[in-house]
N, C-alpha and C positions, 0 to 999 in steps of 0.2 A: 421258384416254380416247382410244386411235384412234379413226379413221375406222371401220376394216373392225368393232370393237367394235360400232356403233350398233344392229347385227343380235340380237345377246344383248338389249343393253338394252331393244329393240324387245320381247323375248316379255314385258316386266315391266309394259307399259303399255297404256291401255286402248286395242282394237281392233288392238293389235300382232298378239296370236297369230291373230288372222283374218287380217289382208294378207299375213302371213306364207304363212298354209296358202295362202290365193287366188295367191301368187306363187310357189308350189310347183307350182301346177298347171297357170298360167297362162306364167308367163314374162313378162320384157321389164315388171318394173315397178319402177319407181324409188322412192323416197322423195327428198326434195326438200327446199332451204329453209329455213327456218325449223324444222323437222321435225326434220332432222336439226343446225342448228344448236343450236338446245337441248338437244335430246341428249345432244351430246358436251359441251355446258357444264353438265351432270346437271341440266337446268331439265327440269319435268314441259311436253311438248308442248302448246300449245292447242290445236291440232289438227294430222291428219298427210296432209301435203302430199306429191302422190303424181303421178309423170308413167309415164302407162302409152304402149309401145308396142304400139299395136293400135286395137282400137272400144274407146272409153271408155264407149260407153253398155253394151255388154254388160259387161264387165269388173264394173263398177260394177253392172249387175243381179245378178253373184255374190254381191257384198258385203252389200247391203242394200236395200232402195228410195230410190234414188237420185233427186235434183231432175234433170232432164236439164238444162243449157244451149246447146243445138244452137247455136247464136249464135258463141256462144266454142268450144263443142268441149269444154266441160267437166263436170263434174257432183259432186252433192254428197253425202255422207248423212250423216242423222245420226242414230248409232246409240247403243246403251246407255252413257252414260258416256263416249262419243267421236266426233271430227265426222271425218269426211275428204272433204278435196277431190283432184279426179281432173281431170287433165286429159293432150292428147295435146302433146308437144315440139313447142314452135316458138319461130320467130325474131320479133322484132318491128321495127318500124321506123315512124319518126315521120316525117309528110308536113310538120311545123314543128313550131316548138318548145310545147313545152307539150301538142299535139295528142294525142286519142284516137290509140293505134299501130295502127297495117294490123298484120295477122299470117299469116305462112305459114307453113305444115308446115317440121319440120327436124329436128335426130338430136336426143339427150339433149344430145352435149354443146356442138351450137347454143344446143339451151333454156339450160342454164347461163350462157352468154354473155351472156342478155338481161339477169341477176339488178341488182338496183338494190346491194349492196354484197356484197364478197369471203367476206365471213361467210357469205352464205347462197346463194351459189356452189359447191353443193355435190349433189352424189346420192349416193345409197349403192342398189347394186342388188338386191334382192330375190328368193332369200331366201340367195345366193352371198357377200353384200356386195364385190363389186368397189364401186371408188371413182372418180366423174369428180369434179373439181374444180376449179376456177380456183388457179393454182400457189401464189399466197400466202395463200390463204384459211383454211388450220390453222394457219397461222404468225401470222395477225392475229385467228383467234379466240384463243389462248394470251396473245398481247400486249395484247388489247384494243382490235384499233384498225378502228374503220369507214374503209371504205376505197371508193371508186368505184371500177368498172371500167373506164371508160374515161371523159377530160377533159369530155364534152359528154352525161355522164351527168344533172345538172340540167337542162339546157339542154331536154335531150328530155323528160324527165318531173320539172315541178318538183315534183312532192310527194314525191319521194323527197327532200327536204329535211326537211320533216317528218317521213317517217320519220327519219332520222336523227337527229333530236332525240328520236322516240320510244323508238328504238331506246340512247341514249345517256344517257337517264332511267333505263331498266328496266335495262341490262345494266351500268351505268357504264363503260362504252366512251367514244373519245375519236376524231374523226376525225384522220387525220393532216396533215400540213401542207397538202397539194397536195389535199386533200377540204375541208379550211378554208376554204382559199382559193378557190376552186371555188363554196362556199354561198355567203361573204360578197360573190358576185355574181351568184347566180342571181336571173332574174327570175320572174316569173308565166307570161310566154309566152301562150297560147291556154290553160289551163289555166280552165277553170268554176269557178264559186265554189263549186258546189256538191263539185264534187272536194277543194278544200280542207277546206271544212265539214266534211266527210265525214274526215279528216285529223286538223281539229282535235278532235272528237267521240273520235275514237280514243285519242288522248291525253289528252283529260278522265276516260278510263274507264281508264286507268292506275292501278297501286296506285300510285305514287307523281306524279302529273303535273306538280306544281311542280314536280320536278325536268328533265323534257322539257321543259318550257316554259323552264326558266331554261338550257335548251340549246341550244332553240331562238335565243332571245333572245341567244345571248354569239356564236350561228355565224354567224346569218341573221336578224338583227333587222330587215328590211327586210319580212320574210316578216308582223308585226306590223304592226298602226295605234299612232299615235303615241296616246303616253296607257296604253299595253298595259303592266301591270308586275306581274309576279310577286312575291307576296310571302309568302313561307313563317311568319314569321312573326304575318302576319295569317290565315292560312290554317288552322295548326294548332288553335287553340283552338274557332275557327266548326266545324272537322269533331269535335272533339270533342262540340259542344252538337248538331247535327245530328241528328237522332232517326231512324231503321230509315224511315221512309215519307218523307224529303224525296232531294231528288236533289240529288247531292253533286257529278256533273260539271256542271252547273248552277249549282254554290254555288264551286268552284270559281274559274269561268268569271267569275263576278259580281262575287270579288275582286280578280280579273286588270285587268277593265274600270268599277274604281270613280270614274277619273280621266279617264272619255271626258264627252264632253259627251252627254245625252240621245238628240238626233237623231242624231249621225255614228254611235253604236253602235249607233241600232235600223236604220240602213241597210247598215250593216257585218254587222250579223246576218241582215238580209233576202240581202244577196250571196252570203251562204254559206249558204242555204237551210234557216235553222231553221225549228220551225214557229212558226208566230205566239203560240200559248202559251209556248215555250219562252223565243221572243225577250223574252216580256213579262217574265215568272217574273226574266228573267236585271238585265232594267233595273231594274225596281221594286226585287229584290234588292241592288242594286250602288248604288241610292239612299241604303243603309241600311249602310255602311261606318264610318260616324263613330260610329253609335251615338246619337244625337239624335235625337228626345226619350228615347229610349226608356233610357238612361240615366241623363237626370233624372228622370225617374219617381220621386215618393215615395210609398209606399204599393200596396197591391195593384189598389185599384181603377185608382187613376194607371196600371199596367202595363199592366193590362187595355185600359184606351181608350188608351195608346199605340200596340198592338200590336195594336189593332183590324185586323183585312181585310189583314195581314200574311202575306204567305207564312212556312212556318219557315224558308225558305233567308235572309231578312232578317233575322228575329228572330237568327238563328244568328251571323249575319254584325255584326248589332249587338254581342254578347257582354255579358259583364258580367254581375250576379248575377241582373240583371231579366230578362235575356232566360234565363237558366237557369230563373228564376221561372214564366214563362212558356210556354216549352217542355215544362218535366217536369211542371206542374200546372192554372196556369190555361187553358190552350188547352182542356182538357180539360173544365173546370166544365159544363154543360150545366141549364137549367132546368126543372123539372117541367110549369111552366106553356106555353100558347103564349098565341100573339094571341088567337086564338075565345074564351080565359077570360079576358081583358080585356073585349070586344066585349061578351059577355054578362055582363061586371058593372056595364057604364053608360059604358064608354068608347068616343069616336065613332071608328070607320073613319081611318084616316090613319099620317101620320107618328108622331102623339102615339103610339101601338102600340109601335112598332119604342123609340124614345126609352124608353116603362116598361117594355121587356123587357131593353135596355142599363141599368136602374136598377136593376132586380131583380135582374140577373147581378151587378154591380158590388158590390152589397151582398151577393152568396153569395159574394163573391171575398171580401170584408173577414168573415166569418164573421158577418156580421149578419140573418142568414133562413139556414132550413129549413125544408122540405117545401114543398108546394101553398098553404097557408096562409100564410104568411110571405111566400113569394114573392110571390105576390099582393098583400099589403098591402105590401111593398117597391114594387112596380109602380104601384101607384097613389097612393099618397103624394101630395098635394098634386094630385090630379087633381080630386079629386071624385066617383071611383069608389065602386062601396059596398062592392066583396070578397064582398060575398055569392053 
């Protein structure tokens, strides 16, 4: 596919034939990006990145009800089955390395020059398609190769390192030598942890993220803590067992960091600004790699009190036929009884409660009780309760 093509393909997708008409009417709007890098690699856009010359806040009130960001100059919407971001051309420029960029107004094809690689140095203008571009940038989407645009492009923003892992996961792209060499020295600079977090987070929500990460790791292995190891083959089976309500960039994450020691990855987690449940979800998970006990388990009740107060992302990450046992069934047992029908059949207030509720579940696990009745008499076995 050309360039000047992107404009056809544009009416096939969603929110195409709006910007189209609004840039029929309006003038002076671009497509941008990633927008149109997908495009012409016939990937369906995740959203369509858009540099209007003019007010961006009016432009953007055409289109839809838009989030304003007066701050940046930008804005957002999101509409039926598609998002588009809006913003006006400018230049960028870093006061040190790593630093949030100062930004001033510039043309289209200043904006281009800011772009983080030659792939996505690209416009296409709306709804005419003329084309601005950085020169090699069709010629390295064809060949596959992420490319800087200029030597002191990490240096100014290290998380376009990350990107490049992310972007070389999802596209199987490859940088080229003089962008190699370039990662396998960039530092952190002034860059927030939380900007990385934000980074790494992006790449866990990849369809495939072992593979960014195992990119990360072979460009810019500095970019990781020691201990950090991707491994696809412990990765596939845990997302297999994984069930529709656990969180897989999470489960991910946990296989990655099985071999950190406790504390230096819950302070690694806090730098990069998870939130405090996520950072827990991800240790307690990543405890649970080997598979012990929960793989000597004999028997159902054994799984059960294994797997007791387990997140699924552990059970997942344990594997094996218990933790399938587990997942697709027992998690789910639930007892007719509560505490108050103990209390009121002669059993005192306390811990003993919770212990014949774990005895009764245990016995619905091994098929030895049904209903209200049974349960009950499972629970107080050897208590001295009367069941009545």
């Amino acid at each position: 596919m050309e360039a000047a093509d992107v404009v056809v393909s544009l009416r096939g997708i969603a929110g195409g034939p709006e910007l189209l008409e609004l840039a029929d009417a309006h003038g002076g709007i671009w497509l941008v990006g990633g927008a149109v890098r997908d495009i012409l690699l016939d990937r369906s856009p995740g959203e369509l990145d858009v540099v209007v010359e003019g007010d961006v806040g009016e432009v953007a009130g055409r289109l839809g009800e838009p989030v304003l960001h007066e701050r940046f100059g930008t804005a957002t919407i999101q509409g039926d089955g598609f998002a588009v971001d809006l913003a006006a051309p400018r230049s960028e420029s870093y006061p040190a390395p790593g630093a949030l960029p100062e930004v001033a107004p510039a043309t289209v094809a200043e904006d281009i020059e800011r772009r983080d690689f030659t792939i996505n140095a690209i416009a296409v203008r709306l709804p005419d398609g003329e084309v601005l571009a950085d020169p090699r940038a069709l010629a390295d989407l064809q060949s596959g190769t992420l490319r800087v645009l200029h030597p002191g492009s990490f240096e100014d923003d290290p998380t376009r390192v990350w990107r490049m892992a992310r972007y070389a996961g999802r596209l199987g792209f490859r940088p080229d030598e003089e962008t190699a060499a370039l990662a396998a020295q960039a530092g952190p600079g002034q860059t927030s942890g939380e900007r990385i977090g934000n980074e790494l987070r992006l790449i866990l929500a990849e369809d495939d993220p072992s593979a960014a990460l195992e990119a990360l790791a072979e460009y810019c292995p500095q970019a990781l803590p020691a201990g950090f190891s991707c491994r696809p083959e412990r990765l596939a089976p845990a997302l297999e067992l994984l069930p529709a309500d656990g969180r897989r960039d999470l489960l991910v994450l946990a296989a990655c960091v099985a071999a950190m020691d406790t504390a230096t990855l819950q302070r690694w987690l806090d730098d990069l600004g998870f939130p405090a449940a996520d950072r827990d979800l991800v240790v307690a998970s990543s405890r649970w790699v080997t598979g012990e006990p929960l793989r000597a388990a004999q028997g159902r009740a054994a799984v059960l009190r294994a797997a007791r107060g387990a997140p699924v992302e552990a059970v997942a990450l344990a594997g094996g036929e218990n933790a399938a046992l587990w997942l697709e069934e027992l998690r789910h047992l639930e007892l007719e009884i509560g505490g108050d029908d103990l209390i009121a059949a002669g059993l005192e207030p306390g811990p003993q409660v919770g212990a014949a509720l774990e005895r009764a579940l245990e016995a619905k696990a091994e098929g030895r009780c049904s209903g209200r009745e049974e349960e009950l008499a499972a629970a107080l076995e050897g208590t001295g309760g009367t069941g009545a």
